[in-house]
C-alpha positions in Angstrom: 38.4 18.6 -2.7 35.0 19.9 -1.1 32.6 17.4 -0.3 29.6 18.4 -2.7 26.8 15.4 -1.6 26.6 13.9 1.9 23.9 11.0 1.5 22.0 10.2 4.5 20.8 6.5 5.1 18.8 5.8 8.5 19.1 2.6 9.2 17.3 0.1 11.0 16.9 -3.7 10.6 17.0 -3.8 7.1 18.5 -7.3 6.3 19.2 -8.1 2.9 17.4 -5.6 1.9 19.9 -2.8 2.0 22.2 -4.4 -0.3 20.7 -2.5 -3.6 20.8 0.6 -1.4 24.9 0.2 -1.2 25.2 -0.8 -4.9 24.0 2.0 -5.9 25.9 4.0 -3.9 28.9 2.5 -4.4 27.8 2.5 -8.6 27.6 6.6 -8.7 29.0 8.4 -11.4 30.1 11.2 -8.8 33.7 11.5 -8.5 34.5 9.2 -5.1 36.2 12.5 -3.5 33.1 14.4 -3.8 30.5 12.7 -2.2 30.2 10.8 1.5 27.9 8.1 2.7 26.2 8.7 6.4 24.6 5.4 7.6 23.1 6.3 11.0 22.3 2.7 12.9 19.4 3.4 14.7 19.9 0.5 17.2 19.9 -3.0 14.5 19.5 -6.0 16.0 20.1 -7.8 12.8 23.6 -8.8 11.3 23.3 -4.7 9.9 25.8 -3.3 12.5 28.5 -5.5 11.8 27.8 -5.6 7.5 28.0 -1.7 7.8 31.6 -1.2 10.1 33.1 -3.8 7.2 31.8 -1.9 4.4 33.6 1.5 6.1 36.4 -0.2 6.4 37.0 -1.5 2.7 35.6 2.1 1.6 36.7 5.5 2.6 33.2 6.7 1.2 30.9 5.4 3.7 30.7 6.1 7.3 29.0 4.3 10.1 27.1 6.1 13.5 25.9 3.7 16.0 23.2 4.7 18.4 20.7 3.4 20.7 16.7 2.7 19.2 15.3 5.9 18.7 11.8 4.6 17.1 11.4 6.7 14.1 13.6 8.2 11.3 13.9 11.6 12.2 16.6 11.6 15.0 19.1 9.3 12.6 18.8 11.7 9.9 19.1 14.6 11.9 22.5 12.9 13.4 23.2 12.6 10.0 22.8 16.4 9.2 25.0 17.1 11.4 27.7 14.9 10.7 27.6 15.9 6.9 30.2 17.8 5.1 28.3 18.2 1.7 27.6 21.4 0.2 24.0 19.1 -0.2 22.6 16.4 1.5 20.2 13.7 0.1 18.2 11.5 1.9 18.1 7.7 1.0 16.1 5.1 2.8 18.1 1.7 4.0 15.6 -0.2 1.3 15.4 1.6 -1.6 18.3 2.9 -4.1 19.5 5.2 -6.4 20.2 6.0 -10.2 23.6 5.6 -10.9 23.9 9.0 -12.1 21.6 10.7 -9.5 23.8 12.1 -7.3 26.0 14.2 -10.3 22.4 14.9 -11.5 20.7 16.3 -8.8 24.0 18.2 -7.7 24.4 19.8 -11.2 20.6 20.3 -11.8 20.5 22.1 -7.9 23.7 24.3 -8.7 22.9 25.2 -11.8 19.5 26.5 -10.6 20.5 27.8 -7.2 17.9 25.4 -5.6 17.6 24.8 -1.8 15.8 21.7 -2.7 16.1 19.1 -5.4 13.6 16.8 -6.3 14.8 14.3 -8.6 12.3 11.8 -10.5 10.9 8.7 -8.6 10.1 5.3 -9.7 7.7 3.0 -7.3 8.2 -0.7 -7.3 5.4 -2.3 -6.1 4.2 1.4 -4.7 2.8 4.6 -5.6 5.1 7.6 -6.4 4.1 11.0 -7.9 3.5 10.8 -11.5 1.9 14.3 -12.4 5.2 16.1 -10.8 7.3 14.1 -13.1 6.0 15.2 -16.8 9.0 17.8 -17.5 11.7 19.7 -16.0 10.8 22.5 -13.6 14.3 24.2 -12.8 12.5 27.1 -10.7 9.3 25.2 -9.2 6.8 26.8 -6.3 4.0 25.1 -4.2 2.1 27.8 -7.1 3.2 26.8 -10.5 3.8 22.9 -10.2 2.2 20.4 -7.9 5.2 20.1 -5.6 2.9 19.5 -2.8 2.4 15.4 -4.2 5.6 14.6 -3.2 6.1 15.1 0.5 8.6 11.7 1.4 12.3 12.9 2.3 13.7 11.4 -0.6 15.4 15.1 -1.6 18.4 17.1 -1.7 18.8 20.0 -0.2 21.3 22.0 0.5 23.2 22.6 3.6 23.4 26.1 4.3 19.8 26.1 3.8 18.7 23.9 6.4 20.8 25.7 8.7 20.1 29.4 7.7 16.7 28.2 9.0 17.1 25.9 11.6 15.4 23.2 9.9 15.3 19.4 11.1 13.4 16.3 11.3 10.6 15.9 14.5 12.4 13.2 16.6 10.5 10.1 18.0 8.5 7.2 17.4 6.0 9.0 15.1 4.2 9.6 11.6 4.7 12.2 8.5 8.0 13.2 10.5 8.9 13.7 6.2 5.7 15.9 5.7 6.6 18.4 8.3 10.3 18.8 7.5 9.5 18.5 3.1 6.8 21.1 3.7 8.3 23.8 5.5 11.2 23.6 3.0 9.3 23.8 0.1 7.9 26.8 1.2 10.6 29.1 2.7 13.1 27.6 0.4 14.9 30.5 -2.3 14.4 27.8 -5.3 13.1 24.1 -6.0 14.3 22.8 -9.2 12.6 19.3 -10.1 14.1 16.9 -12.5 12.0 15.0 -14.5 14.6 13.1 -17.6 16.3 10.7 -15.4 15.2 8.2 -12.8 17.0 9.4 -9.7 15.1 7.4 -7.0 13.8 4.0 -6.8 10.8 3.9 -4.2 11.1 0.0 -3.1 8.3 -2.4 -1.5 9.9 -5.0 0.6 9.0 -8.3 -0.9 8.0 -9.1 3.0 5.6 -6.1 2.9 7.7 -5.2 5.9 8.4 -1.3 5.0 7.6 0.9 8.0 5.0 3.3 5.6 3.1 0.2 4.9 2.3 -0.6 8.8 -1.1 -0.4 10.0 -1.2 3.1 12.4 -2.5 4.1 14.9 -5.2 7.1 13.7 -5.1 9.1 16.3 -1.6 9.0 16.8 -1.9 9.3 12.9 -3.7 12.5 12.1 -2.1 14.3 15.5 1.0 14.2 13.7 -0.7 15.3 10.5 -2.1 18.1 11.8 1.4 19.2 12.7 2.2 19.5 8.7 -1.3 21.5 8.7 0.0 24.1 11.1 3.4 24.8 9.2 1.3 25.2 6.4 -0.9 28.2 7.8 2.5 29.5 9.6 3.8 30.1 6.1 1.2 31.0 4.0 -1.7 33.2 4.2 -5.2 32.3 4.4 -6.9 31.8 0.8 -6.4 29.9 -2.6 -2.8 28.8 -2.1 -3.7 27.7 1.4 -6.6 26.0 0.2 -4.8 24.0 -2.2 -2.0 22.9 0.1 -4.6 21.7 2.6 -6.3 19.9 -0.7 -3.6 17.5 -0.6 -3.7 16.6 2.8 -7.7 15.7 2.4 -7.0 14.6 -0.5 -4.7 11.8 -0.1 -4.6 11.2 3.3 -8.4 11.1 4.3 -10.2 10.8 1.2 -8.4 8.5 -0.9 -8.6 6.1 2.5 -12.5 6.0 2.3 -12.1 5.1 -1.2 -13.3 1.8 -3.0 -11.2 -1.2 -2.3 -8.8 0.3 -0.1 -11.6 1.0 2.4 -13.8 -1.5 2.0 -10.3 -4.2 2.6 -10.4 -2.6 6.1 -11.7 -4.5 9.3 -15.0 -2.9 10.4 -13.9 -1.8 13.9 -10.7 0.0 12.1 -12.3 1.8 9.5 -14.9 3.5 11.8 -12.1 4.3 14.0 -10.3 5.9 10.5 -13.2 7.6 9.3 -14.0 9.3 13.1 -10.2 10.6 13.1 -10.7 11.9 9.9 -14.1 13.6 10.3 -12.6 15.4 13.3 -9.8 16.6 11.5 -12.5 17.3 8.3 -14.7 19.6 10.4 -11.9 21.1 12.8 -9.3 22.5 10.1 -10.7 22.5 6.4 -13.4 25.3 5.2 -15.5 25.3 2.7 -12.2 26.1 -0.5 -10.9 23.1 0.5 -13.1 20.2 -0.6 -14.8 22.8 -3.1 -10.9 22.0 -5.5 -11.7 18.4 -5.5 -12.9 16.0 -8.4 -16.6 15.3 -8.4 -16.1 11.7 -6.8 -13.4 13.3 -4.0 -16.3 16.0 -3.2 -19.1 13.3 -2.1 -16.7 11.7 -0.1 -15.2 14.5 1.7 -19.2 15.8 1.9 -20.2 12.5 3.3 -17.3 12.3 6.0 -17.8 15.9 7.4 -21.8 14.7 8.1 -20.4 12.2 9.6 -22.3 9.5 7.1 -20.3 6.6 7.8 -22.6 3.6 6.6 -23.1 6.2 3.0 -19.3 6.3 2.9 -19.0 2.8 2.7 -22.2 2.1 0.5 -20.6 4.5 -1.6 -17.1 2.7 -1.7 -18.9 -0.3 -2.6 -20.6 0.9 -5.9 -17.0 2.8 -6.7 -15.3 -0.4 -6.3 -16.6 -1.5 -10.0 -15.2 1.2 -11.7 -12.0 0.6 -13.5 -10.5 2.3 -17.2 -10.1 -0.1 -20.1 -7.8 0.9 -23.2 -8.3 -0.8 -26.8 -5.6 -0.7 -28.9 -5.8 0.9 -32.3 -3.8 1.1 -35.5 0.1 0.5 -34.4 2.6 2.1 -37.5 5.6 3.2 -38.0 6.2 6.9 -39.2 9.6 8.7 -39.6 11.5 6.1 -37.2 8.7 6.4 -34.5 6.2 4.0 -33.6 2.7 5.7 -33.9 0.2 3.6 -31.8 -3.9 4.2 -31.4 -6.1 3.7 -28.6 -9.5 4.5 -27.0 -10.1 5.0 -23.6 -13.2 5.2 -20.9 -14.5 4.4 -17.5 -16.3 1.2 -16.7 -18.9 0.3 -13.7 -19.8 -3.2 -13.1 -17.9 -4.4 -16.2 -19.7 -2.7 -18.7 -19.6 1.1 -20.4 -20.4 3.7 -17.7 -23.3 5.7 -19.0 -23.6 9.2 -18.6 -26.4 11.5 -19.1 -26.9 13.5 -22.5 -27.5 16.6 -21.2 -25.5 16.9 -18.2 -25.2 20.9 -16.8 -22.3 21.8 -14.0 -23.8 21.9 -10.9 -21.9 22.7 -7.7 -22.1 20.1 -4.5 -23.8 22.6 -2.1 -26.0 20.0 -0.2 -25.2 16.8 1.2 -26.3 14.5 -1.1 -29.6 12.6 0.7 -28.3 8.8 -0.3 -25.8 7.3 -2.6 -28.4 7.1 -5.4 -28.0 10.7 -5.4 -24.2 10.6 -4.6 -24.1 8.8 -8.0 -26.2 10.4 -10.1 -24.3 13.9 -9.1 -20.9 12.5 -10.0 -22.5 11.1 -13.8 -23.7 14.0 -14.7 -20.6 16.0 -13.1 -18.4 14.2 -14.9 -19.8 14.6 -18.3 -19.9 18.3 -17.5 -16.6 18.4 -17.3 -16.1 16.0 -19.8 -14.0 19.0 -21.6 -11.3 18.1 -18.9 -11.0 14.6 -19.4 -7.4 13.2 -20.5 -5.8 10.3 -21.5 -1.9 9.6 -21.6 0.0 6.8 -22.8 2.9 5.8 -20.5 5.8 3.0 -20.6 7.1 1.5 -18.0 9.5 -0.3 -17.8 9.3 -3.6 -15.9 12.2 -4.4 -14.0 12.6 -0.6 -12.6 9.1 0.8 -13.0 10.6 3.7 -14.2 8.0 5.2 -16.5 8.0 7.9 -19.1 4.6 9.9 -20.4 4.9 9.5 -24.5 3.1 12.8 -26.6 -0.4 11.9 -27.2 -2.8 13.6 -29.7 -6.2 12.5 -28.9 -10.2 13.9 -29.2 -13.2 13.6 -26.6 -16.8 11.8 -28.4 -19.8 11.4 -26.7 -21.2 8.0 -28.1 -25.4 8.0 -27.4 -26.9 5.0 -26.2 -30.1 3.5 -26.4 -32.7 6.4 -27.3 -30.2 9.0 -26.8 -30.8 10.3 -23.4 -27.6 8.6 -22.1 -24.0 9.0 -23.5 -20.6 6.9 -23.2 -17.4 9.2 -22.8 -14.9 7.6 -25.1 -11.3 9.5 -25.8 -9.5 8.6 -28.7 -5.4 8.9 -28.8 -2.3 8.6 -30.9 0.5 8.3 -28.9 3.9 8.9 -30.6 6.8 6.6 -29.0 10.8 7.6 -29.9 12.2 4.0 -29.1 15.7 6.5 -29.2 14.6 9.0 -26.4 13.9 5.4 -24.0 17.1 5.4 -21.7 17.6 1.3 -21.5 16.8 -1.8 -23.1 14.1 -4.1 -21.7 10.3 -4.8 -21.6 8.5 -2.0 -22.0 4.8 -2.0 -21.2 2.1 0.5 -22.0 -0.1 1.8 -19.8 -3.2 4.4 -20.5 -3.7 6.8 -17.9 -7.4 8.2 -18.2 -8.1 11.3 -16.2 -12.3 12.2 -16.2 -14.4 13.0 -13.6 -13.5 11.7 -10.1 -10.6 9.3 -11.3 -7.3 9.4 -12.3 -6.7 5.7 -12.9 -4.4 3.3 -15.2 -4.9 -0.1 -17.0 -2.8 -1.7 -19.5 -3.3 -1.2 -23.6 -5.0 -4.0 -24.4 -6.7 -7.0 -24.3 -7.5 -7.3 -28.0 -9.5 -10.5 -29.5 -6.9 -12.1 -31.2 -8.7 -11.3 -34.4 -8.5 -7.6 -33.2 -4.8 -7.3 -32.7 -3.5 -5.3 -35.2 -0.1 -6.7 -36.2 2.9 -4.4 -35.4 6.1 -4.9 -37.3 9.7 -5.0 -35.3 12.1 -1.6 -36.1 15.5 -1.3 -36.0 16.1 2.5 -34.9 20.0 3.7 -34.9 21.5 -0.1 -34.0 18.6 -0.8 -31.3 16.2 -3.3 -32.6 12.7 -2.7 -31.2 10.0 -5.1 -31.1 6.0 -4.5 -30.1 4.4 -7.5 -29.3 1.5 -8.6 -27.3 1.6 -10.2 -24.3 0.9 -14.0 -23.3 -2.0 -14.6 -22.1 -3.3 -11.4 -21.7 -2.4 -10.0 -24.6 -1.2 -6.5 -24.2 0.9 -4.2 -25.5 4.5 -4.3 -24.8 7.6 -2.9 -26.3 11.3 -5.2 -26.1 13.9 -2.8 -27.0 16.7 -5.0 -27.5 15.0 -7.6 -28.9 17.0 -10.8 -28.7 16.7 -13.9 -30.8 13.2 -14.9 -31.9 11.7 -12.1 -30.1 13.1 -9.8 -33.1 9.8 -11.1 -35.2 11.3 -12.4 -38.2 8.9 -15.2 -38.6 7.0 -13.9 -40.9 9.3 -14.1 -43.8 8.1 -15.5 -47.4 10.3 -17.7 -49.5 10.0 -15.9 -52.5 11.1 -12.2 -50.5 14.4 -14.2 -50.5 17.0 -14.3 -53.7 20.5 -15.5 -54.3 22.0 -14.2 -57.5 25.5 -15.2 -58.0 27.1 -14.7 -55.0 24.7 -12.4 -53.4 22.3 -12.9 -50.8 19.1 -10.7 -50.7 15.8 -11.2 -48.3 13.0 -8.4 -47.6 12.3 -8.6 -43.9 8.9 -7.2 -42.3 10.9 -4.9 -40.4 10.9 -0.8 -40.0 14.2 1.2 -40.4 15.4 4.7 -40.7 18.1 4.1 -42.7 21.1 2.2 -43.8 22.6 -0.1 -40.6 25.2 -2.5 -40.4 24.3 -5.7 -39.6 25.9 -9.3 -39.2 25.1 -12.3 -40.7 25.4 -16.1 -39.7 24.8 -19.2 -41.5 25.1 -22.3 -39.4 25.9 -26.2 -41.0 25.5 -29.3 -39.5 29.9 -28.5 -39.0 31.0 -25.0 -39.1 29.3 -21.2 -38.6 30.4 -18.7 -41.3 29.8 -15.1 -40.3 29.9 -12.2 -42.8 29.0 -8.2 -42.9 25.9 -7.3 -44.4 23.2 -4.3 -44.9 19.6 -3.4 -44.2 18.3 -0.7 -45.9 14.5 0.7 -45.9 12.6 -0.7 -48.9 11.8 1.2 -51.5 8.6 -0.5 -52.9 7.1 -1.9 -49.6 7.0 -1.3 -45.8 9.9 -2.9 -44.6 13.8 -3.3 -45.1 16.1 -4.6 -47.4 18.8 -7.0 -46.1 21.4 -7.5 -48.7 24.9 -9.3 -48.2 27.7 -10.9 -49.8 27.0 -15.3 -49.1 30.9 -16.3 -47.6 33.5 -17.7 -50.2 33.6 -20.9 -48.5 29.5 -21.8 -48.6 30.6 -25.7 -49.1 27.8 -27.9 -50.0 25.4 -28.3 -47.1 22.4 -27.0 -45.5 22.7 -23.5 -44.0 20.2 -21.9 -41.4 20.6 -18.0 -41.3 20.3 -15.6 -38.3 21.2 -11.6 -38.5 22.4 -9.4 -35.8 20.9 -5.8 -36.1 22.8 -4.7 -33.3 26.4 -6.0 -34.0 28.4 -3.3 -31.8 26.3 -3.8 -28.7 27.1 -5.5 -25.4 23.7 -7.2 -25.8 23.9 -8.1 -29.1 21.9 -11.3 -30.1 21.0 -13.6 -33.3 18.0 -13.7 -34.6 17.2 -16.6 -37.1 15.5 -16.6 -40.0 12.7 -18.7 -41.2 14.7 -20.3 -44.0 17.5 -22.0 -45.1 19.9 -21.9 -47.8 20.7 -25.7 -49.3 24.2 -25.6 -51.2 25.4 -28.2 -53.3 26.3 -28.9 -57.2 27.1 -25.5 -57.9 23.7 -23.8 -57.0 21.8 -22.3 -53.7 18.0 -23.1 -53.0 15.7 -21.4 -50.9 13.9 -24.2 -48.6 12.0 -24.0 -45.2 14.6 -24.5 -42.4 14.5 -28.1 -42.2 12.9 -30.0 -38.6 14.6 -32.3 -36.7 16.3 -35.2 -38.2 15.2 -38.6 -37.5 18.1 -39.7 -34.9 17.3 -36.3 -33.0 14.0 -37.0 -32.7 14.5 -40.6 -31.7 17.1 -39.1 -29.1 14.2 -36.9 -27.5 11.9 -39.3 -27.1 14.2 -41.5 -25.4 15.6 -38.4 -23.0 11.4 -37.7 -22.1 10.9 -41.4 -21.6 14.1 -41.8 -19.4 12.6 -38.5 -17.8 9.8 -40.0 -16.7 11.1 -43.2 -15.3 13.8 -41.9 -12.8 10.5 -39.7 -11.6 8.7 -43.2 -11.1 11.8 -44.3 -9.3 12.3 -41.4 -7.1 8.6 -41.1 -6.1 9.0 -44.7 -5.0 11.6 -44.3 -3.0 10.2 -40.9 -1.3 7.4 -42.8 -0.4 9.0 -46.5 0.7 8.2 -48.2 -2.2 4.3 -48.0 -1.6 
């Protein structure tokens, strides 16, 4: 059978590190026969060389090149390349990993499309990955009609024929944005790019050890020659103008301007940052005209204004007044509606801790002059930014926390301009409903929610939440389909997070009243403070001091309250005792849990009470004091003798 992906992994020095990377290649849902695994050893001197050849022996999939140090990543893929017998090839760095179902994914997504390139959706650990590119699906995408330009790392597929049709490879040699080059010139003379946004195909890892080679310290000269090298493929392939402008945008963008920015400048040694900003003004001045910086956001502007007059000490003064400003996000009303969770926020900018103030009657002015100090700097980008205040946004997003993956959630939400004081300044508050699907969220886990506030200058993003205590609204758990679902604020901080899967007393049963809870004949009845859609099996178990009793049961929405119904039949053989009760929502599932109930049912002379679950019993309680008094004396004991008895 045809080999359909050949996965490329340069490889150097990776240690332990690489071990996700070949789970999750050896995890795909591919068909074994249809996709190969290139590791290219670019000279390890770790215990790599000799993990890899074992791992080809034990698994037909995988394949092992030696070769000697090349110092970068391009020569090993391009060995790669040409060692491939995919009808694709994907690029995978030796730290980072994979969906399990990215490679049949991307392949179908690419095929069915007729893409030359395939970008499927990224998740950053501990780093940034493109998050606007991500929203939806874009099966035909351009440099034009999506922002394809964001995401310039190798981390692709493309297909075969294509790279050879036009002779395209990695630069070779110890270098930078070898990726930017290659990424760029195949977005551009590619036939197709289809970009897949519903699944989590890549995983974008930072080393514990901070030892990733992006993450190094450069060299900016070296830096920005090579990054002039992506500038010329971009004015080989495209004519001069508003596309060009905007490709270049990117470059200044993220590359120069977002250096010179706030804390990420200011966290710089002295004697490196003037060294960074004199690269950059060079490259400024030589290659960008006056479209360029003209596409930016107001705060982007100053900056790139500021670097190309060579204002170093403003660029810094003005990093250090941008360093206060941050988003915050105040939760709202959190309901449930029609099996979704509807939740409310508001959103603005902050500077020095408090509401950033804007003026009243702020006009659109473009930046045509240098501004003459960062007084002026500042007080363009205010009354920019409520200008365009028309513009602003604000997303809600969860992430998950073990993978980072992240999904944007549909948001209705308004712009208000809130006067202050006598009137002549404004704050810039948006107000948003987010919906949330618990159903449409791929895995079970912590889900936190982020706010994403777009105004101005800054895209930037800050937990929902904190509320005062007394603030919080209080959401109730849901059971949607057979997945329980619990939002619940975080400790300390109290934000908002969503457990999908809630297990045990996470479910958020606690709040349960006596009386919601009857027994008539043989039938057990409680109302729970819980959301569902409709009827759900559940399971039931009640636990006595000598045997656990299970039986079937039902939770239904209620008809005269918010909340459910959970009704069952009590088991025949209830013998006289005191029973605590638990429920499983999720009875059928590999993570199913118990939840226990704030109650207990006491049996005996022919009738069943309600009572609170009963405490501890005198001997158990004795029997933990003496286990934390014990405790405490073999720790005397062993200090003493760590220390010679003194």
């Amino acid at each position: 059978m045809p080999v359909k992906v050949s996965v490329i992994v340069p490889v150097y020095n990776p240690g332990i590190y690489i071990e996700d990377c070949i789970s999750s290649l050896q995890r795909q849902s591919l068909p074994p026969e249809e996709f190969e695994v290139i590791f290219v050893d670019d000279g390890s001197t770790d215990e790599t060389p000799a993990r890899l050849d074992a791992l080809a022996a034990e698994d037909p999939r995988m394949k092992v090149i030696h070769q000697e140090n090349s110092g970068w990543s391009g020569k090993p893929r391009n060995v790669g390349i040409e060692a491939s017998r995919g009808e694709f090839v994907m690029f995978v760095d030796n730290d980072d990993y994979l969906g399990d179902e990215a490679l049949e994914r991307m392949y179908d997504y690419g095929t069915a499309n007729g893409a030359d390139v395939v970008v499927g959706k990224m998740a950053g650990k501990n780093r940034g990955v493109p998050v606007e590119l991500f929203r939806r699906n874009h099966p035909r995408a351009t440099v034009e009609n999506a922002p394809l330009i964001d995401s310039l790392t190798p981390h692709k597929m493309v297909r075969r024929a294509f790279l050879d049709r036009i002779g395209l490879r990695f630069p070779e040699g110890r270098r930078r944005l070898e990726d930017h080059v290659f990424i760029a010139e195949a977005y551009l003379r590619a036939d197709n790019v289809s970009v897949l946004s519903d699944y989590v195909c890549y995983y974008h890892i930072r080393r514990d050890d901070g030892s990733n080679a992006g993450f190094e310290r450069f060299d900016p000269v070296g830096y920005f020659k090579n990054l002039r090298e992506a500038l010329d493929v971009v004015e080989q392939y495209t004519e001069p103008g508003p596309v060009r402008d905007r490709l270049f945008r990117r470059w200044l963008r993220v590359e120069m301007v977002e250096r010179l920015r706030a804390r990420r400048l200011l966290n710089l040694p002295d004697d490196y940052r003037r060294e960074l900003f004199g690269e950059i003004h060079e490259v400024v001045v030589e290659r960008f005209g006056p479209g360029v910086a003209a596409g930016l956001q107001p705060t982007q502007q100053v900056i790139a204004a500021l670097t190309a007059a060579d204002r170093y000490d403003d660029v810094v003064a003005f990093a250090e007044w941008e360093a206060g400003v941050a988003p915050t996000a105040a939760p709202g009303d959190i309901e449930w509606h029609d099996g979704s969770l509807r939740i409310g926020f508001t959103a603005e900018y902050l500077s020095g801790g408090e509401p950033m103030l804007f003026p009243a009657d702020a006009e659109a002015t473009p930046l045509t002059d240098v501004p003459k100090d960062v007084t002026e700097a500042v007080r363009w980008v205010a009354s920019e930014t409520a200008a365009r205040f028309g513009q602003a946004t604000a997303d809600l997003l969860l992430r998950e926390r073990t993978s980072a993956a992240q999904y944007f959630q549909p948001v209705e939400f308004t712009r208000e301009t809130v006067p202050v004081g006598d009137g002549e300044e404004v704050r810039l508050v948006l107000r948003g409903t987010a919906t949330v699907d618990p159903g449409v969220l791929p895995r079970d886990g912590a889900w936190d929610a982020l706010v994403r506030v777009k105004s101005g200058g800054w895209t930037k993003e800050c937990r929902l939440g904190p509320a005062p205590r007394e603030d919080r609204p209080t959401p109730r758990a849901g059971v949607v389909g057979d997945r329980p679902v619990l939002p619940y604020w975080t400790t300390p901080h109290g934000n908002l997070s969503l457990e999908l899967g809630a297990r045990g007393k996470r479910l958020g049963l606690g709040r349960v009243e006596l009386g919601d809870v009857t027994v008539s004949d043989d039938r057990f009845r409680v109302l729970l403070p819980v959301h569902v859609t409709g009827d759900s099996q559940v399971r039931l178990r009640f636990v006595s001091s000598r045997r656990i009793l299970e039986t079937p049961g039902t939770l239904s929405p209620g008809a005269d309250r918010p909340g459910s119904v959970l009704e069952a039949v009590l088991p025949e053989d209830l013998s006289d005792d005191v029973w605590r009760v638990a429920v499983c929502p999720n009875p059928g599932s590999d993570q199913a849990r118990f939840a226990g109930l704030p109650f207990a049912l006491r049996v005996g002379g022919g009738s069943v009470l309600v009572t609170p679950v009963p405490g501890p019993g005198v001997a158990l309680r004795l029997a933990r004091r003496a286990r934390r008094v014990l405790g405490t004396a073999r720790r005397k004991v062993n200090s003493r003798i760590r220390t010679g008895g003194r």
